[in-house]
C-alpha positions in Angstrom: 82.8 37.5 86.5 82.6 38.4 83.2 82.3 34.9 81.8 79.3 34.5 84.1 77.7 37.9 82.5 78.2 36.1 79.2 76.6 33.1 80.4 73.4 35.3 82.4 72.9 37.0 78.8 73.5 33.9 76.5 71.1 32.2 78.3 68.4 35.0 78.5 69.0 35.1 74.4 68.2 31.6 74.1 64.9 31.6 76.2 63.8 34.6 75.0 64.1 33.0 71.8 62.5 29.8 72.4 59.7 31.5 74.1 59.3 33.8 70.5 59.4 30.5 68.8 56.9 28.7 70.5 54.8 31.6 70.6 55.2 31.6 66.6 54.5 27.9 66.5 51.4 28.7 68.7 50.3 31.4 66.2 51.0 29.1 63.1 48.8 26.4 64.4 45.9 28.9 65.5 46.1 30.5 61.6 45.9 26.6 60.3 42.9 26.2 62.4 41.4 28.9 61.6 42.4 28.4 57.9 40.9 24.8 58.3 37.6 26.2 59.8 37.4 28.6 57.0 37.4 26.1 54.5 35.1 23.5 56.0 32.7 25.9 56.6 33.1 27.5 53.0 32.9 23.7 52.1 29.6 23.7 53.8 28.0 26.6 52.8 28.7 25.6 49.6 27.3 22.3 50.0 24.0 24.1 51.3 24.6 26.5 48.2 24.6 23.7 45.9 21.6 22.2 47.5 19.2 24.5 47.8 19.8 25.5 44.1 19.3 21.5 43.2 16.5 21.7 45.5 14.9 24.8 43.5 15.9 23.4 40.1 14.0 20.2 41.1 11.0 22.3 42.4 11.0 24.2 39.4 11.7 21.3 36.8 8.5 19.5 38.9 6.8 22.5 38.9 6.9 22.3 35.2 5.9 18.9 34.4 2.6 19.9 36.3 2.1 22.9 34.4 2.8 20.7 30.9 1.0 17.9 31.8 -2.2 20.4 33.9 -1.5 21.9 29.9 -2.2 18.9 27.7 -4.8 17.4 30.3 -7.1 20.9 29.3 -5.9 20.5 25.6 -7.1 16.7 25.5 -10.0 17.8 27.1 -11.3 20.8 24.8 -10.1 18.6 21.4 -12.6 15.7 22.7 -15.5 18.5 23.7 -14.7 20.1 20.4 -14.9 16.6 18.1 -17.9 15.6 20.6 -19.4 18.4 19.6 -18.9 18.4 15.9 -19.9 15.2 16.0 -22.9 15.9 17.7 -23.7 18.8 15.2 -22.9 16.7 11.9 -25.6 13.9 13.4 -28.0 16.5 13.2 -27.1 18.0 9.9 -27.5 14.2 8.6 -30.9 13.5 10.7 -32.0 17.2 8.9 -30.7 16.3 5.2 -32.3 12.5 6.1 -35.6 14.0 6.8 -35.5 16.4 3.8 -34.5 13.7 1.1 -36.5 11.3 2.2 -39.0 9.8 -0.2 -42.8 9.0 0.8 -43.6 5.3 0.2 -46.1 6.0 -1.9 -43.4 6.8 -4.6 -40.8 4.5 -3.0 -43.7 1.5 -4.5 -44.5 3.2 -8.0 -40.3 3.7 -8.3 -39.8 -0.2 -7.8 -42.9 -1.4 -9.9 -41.7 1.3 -12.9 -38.2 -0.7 -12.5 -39.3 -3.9 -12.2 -41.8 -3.4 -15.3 -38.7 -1.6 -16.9 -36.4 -5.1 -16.2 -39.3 -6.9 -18.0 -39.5 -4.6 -20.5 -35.8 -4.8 -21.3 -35.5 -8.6 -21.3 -38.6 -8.6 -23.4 -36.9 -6.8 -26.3 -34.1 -8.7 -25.7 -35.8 -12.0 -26.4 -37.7 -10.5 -29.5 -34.4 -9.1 -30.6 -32.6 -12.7 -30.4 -35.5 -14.1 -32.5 -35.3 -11.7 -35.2 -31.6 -12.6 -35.6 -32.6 -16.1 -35.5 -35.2 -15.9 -37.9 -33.0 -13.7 -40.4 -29.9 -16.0 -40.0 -32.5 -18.9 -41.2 -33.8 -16.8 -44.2 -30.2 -16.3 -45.1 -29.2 -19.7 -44.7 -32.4 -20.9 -47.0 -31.9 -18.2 -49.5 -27.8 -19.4 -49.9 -29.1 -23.2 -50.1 -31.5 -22.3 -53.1 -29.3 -20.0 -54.9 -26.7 -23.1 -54.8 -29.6 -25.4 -56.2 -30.6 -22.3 -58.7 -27.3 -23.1 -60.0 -26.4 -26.6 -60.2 -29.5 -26.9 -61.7 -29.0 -24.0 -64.6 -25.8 -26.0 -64.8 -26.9 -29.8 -65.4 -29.7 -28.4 -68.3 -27.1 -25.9 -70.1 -25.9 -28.2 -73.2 -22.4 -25.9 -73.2 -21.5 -26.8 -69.4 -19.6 -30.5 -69.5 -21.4 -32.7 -66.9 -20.1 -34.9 -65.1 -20.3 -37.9 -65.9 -22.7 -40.7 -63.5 -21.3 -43.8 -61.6 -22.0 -46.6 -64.2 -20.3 -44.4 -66.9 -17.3 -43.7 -65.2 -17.0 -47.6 -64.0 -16.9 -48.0 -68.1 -15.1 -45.6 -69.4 -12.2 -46.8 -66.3 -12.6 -50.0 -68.1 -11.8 -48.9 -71.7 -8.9 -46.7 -70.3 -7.5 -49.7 -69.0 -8.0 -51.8 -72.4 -6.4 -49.3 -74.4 -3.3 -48.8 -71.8 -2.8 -52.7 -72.4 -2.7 -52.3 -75.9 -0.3 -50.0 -76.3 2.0 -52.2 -73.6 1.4 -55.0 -75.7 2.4 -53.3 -79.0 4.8 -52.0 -77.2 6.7 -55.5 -76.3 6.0 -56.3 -79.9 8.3 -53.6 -81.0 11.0 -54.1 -78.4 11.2 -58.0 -79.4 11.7 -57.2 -83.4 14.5 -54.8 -82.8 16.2 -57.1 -80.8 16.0 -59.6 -83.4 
């Protein structure tokens, strides 16, 4: 009797126990679901997180851009109005200073004739300038020429100046030079033949 009290109890104990434990193992797998929800939807929102601030970096980066380039569109704009219009007011400046500096044609004419006569002018006492040098370089040339025949001439009647001498007498005196050299080589000979003897 007793033995089958032990047995009642022992085998109470063990359901009992397998019932906790599979309640446990219940319990564990409801946290890990739970757990695994938790962290796919934390997965998610961070995903839409992560998204919605690309999604307002790319608006604002975009955003941006059209500002910048809206920006340099106006600057391009007012640089050309502003050179269009300094253009526009140096035209007139030059069509002003054109219409004050210019010269009637009456005096336009006389200016070109007073150069042209001017030109002639010039080239005129250019040509009598050359002449003069001309003319003076001949009177030089003449005066040199008669000074030289001044000279010889003084020369030739002075009796102290030795003239030279014309061609017939230098043809003769050649020919007594020549006489008198084959003298002396003739004595000459002479000599050597009596002291040999």
């Amino acid at each position: 009797m007793l033995l089958g009290v032990w047995a009642v109890v022992l085998s109470a104990t063990v359901i009992y126990f397998s019932m906790k434990y599979d309640q446990w193992k219940d319990e564990k797998q409801v946290i890990e679901l739970c757990y695994d929800y938790a962290k796919k939807q934390r997965q998610s929102d961070y995903n839409k997180m992560l998204a919605a601030s690309q999604a307002m970096q790319n608006a604002a980066k975009n955003k941006m851009l059209e500002n910048a380039r809206t920006e340099l569109k106006a600057r391009k704009a007012g640089r050309i109005a502003k050179e269009t219009e300094e253009a526009r007011l140096t035209e007139k400046d030059n069509k002003k200073n054109h219409k004050k500096t210019k010269v009637p044609k009456a005096v336009r004419k006389v200016s070109v004739d007073v150069l042209v006569q001017s030109t002639y002018q010039d080239s005129d006492k250019t040509d009598k300038k050359r002449k003069r040098n001309k003319g003076a370089a001949r009177r030089r040339s003449t005066d040199t020429f008669d000074a030289t025949q001044n000279t010889v001439s003084q020369a030739t009647e002075d009796p102290s100046v030795i003239q030279a001498p014309s061609i017939s007498q230098a043809a003769s005196i050649s020919q007594e030079l020549r006489l008198l050299a084959s003298k002396r080589f003739s004595s000459r000979n002479k000599l050597l033949t009596t002291k040999s003897r």
